[in-house]
VOGU-3710 file (C-alpha; in Angstrom, 3 decimals, decimal comma):
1> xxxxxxxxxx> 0,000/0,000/0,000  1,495/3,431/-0,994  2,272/5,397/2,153  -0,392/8,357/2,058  -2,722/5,488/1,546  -1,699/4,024/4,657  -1,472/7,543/6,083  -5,178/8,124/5,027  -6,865/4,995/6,161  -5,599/4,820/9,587
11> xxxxxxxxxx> -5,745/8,395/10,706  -8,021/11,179/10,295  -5,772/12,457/8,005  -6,817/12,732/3,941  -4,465/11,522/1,232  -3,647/15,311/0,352  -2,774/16,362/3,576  -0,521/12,874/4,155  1,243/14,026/0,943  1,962/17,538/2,721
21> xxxxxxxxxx> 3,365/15,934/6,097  5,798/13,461/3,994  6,745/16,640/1,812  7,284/18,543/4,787  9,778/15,853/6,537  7,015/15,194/9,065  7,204/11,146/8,376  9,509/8,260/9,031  9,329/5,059/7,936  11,281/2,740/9,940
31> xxxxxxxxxx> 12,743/5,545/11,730  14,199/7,130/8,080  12,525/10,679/7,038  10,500/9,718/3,824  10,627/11,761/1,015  9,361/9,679/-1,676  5,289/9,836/-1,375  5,061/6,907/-4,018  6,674/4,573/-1,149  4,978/1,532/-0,798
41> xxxxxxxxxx> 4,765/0,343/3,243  3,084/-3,148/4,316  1,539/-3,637/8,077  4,990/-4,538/9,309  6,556/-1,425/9,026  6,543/1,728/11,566  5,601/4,490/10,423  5,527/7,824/12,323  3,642/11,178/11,931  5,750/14,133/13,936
51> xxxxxxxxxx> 7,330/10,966/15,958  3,860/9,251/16,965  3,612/5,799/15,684  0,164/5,465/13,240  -2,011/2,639/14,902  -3,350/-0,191/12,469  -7,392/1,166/12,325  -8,811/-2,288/13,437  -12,334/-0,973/13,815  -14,508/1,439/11,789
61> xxxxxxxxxx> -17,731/3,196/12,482  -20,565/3,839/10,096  -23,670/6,173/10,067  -26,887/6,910/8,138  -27,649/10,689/7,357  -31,100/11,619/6,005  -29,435/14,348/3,691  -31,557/17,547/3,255  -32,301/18,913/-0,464  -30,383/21,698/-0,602
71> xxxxxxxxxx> -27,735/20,153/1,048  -24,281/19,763/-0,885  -22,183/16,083/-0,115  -18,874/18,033/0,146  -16,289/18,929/3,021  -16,694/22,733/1,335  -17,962/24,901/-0,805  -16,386/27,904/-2,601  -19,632/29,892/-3,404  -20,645/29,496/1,295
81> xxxxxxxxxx> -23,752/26,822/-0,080  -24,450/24,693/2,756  -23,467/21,423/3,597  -23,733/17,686/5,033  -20,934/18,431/7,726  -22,443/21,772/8,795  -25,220/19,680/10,081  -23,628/17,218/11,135  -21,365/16,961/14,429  -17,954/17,950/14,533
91> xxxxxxxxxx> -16,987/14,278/15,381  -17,950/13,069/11,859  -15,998/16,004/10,047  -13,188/13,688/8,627  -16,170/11,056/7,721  -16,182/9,692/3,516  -19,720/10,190/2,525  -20,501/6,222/0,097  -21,441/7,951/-2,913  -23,448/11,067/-2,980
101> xxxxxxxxxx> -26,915/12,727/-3,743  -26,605/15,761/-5,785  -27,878/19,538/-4,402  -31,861/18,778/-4,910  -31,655/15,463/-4,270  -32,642/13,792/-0,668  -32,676/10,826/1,734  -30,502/8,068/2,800  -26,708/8,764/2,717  -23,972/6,491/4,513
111> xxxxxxxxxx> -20,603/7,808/5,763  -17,770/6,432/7,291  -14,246/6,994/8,674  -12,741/3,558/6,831  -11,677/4,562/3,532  -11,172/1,197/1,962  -14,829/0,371/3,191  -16,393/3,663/1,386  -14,676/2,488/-1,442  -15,932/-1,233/-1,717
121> xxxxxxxxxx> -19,836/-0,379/-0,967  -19,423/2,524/-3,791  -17,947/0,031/-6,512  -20,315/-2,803/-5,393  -23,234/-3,925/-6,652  -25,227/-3,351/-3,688  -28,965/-2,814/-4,360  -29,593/0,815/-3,804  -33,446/1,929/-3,895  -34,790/5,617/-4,315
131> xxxxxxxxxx> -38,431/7,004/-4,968  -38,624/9,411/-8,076  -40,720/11,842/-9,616  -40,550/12,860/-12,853  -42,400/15,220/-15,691  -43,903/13,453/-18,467  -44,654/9,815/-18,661  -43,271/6,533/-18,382  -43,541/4,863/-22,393  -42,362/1,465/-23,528
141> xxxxxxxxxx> -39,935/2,588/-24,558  -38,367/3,895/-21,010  -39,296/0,555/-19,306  -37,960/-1,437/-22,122  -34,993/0,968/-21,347  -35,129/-0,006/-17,824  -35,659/-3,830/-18,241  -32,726/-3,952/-20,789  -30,385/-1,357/-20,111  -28,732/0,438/-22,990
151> xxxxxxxxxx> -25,793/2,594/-24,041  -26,475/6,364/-24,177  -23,351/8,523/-26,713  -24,613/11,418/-25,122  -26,141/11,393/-21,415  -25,326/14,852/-20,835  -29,092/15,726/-20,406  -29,332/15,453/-16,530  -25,750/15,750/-15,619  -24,198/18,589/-13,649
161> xxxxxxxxxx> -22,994/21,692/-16,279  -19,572/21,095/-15,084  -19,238/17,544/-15,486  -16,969/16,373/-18,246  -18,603/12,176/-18,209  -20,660/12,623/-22,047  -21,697/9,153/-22,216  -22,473/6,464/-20,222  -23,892/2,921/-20,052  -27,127/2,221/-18,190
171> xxxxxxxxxx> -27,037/-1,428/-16,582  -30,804/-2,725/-16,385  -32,361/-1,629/-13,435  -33,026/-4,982/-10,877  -36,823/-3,586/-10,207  -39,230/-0,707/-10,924  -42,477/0,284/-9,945  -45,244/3,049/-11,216  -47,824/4,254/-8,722  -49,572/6,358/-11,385
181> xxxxxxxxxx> -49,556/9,816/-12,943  -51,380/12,850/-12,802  -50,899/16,849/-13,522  -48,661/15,593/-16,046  -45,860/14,094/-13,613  -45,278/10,330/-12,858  -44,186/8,966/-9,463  -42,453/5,329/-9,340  -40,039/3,521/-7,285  -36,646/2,024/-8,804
191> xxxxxxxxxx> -33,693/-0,171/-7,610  -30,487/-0,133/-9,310  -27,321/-2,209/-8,290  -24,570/0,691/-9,505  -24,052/4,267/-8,768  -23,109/6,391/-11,467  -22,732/9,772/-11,740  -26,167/11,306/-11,241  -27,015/7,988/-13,189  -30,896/8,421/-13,163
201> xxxxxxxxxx> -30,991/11,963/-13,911  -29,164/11,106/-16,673  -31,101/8,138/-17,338  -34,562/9,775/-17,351  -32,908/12,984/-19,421  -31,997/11,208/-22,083  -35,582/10,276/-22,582  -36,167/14,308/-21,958  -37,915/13,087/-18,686  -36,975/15,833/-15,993
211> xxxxxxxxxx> -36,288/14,541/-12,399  -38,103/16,683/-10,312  -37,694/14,763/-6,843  -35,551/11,527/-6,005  -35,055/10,372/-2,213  -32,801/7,159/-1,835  -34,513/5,014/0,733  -32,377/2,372/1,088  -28,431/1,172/0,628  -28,652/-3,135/0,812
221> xxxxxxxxxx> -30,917/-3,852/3,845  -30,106/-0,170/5,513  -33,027/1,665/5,405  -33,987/5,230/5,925  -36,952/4,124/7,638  -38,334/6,854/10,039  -34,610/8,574/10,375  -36,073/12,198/9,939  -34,603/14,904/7,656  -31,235/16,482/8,732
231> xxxxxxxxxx> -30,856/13,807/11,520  -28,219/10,796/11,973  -28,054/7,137/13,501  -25,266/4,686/14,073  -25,410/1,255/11,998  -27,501/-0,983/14,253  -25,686/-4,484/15,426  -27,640/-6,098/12,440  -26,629/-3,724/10,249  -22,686/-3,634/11,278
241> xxxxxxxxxx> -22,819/-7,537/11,018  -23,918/-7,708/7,544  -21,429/-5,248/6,623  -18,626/-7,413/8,199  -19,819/-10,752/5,995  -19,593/-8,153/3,022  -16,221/-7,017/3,860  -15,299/-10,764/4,734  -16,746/-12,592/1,469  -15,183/-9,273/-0,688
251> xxxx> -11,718/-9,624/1,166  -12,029/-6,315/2,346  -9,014/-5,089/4,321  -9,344/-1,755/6,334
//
């Protein structure tokens, strides 16, 4: 494991500011000053931040937020918008949010301090399920979409101005169901196993299908359940067990 890897995952520090402490002389590795931030370390070795020894993390804590619309999934933001960790305590401040919900987006978010684990439940295929509304209507040709899955050359429709992904490949969705329309807007429920960038706006844009509200309700078996807007929980023991077979069965080191 490179060094500001190890750095990262078993301290509160983030991989930037682990690159500034090596840079600045501030680690050893083996008692030796490292220079070289591309230094690879394994468990055996010492390493020291301004002469404290960094513990192997063998433990890891996880929460559910029930993020706010409005709300950005960022540690800050140039233009003063508000955001997850200005709600949030000051504990959870070096927490990784697993994946995000964009600005007008809401519901059930998962953060942790274990690197490695935010990084296996984003790239897994871990059912996530959300509630949507859109304007306009469902065809046969969008659930044919969502039964099958298709590539999209251009699924800019949907994405953030900024965002420089054009195209992208929509996996078929695991379920979906319509409750009905009315006023010219259609609610439905989906679950997807992936979690592309702003995936279902994008999905439902290309189809010029605006996404007017989408909550995520659930990550796996976590549930938002009656968590209330703006508020937190710990995993429950259930919840931290299942995560441990996933980690297990995955090889999951953290």
């Amino acid at each position: 494991m490179r060094l500001n890897k190890f750095i990262s995952h078993n301290t509160n520090y983030s991989r930037r500011e682990a690159d500034e402490l090596i840079k600045n002389g501030k680690v050893t590795l083996n008692n030796r000053v490292v220079s070289d931030m591309g230094v690879s370390v394994s468990e055996d070795d010492k390493v020291k931040i301004n002469g404290r020894f960094v513990k192997l993390k063998k433990d890891f804590t996880m929460i559910v937020y029930n993020k706010q619309k409005g709300e950005l999934v960022t540690k800050k933001d140039d233009r003063g918008r508000k955001t997850i960790y200005d709600n949030l305590p000051r504990g959870f401040s070096k927490f990784i949010s697993i994946g995000r919900l964009d600005f007008a987006s809401e519901g059930l978010l998962l953060l942790t301090d274990a690197p490695a684990i935010a990084t296996a439940l984003m790239q897994s295929d871990i059912e996530r399920e959300y509630y949507l509304k859109v304007k306009g209507e469902i065809t046969e040709e969008v659930k044919t979409a969502m039964r099958e899955g298709f590539f999209a050359a251009d699924a800019s429709k949907g994405a953030h101005a900024k965002s420089k992904i054009k195209s992208m490949n929509f996996k078929p969705f695991v379920a979906f169901d319509i409750f009905g329309s009315s006023g010219g807007y259609t609610k439905f429920r989906v679950i997807i196993n992936e979690g592309q960038n702003r995936e279902l706006r994008r999905f439902f844009g290309y189809f010029d299908l605006e996404v007017v509200e989408l909550k995520r309700v659930a990550f796996g078996r976590v549930e938002l359940g009656t968590l209330k807007e703006g508020k937190w929980r710990y995993f429950s023991a259930s919840e931290y067990e299942d995560l441990r077979d996933f980690l297990q069965s995955n090889k999951i080191r953290y």
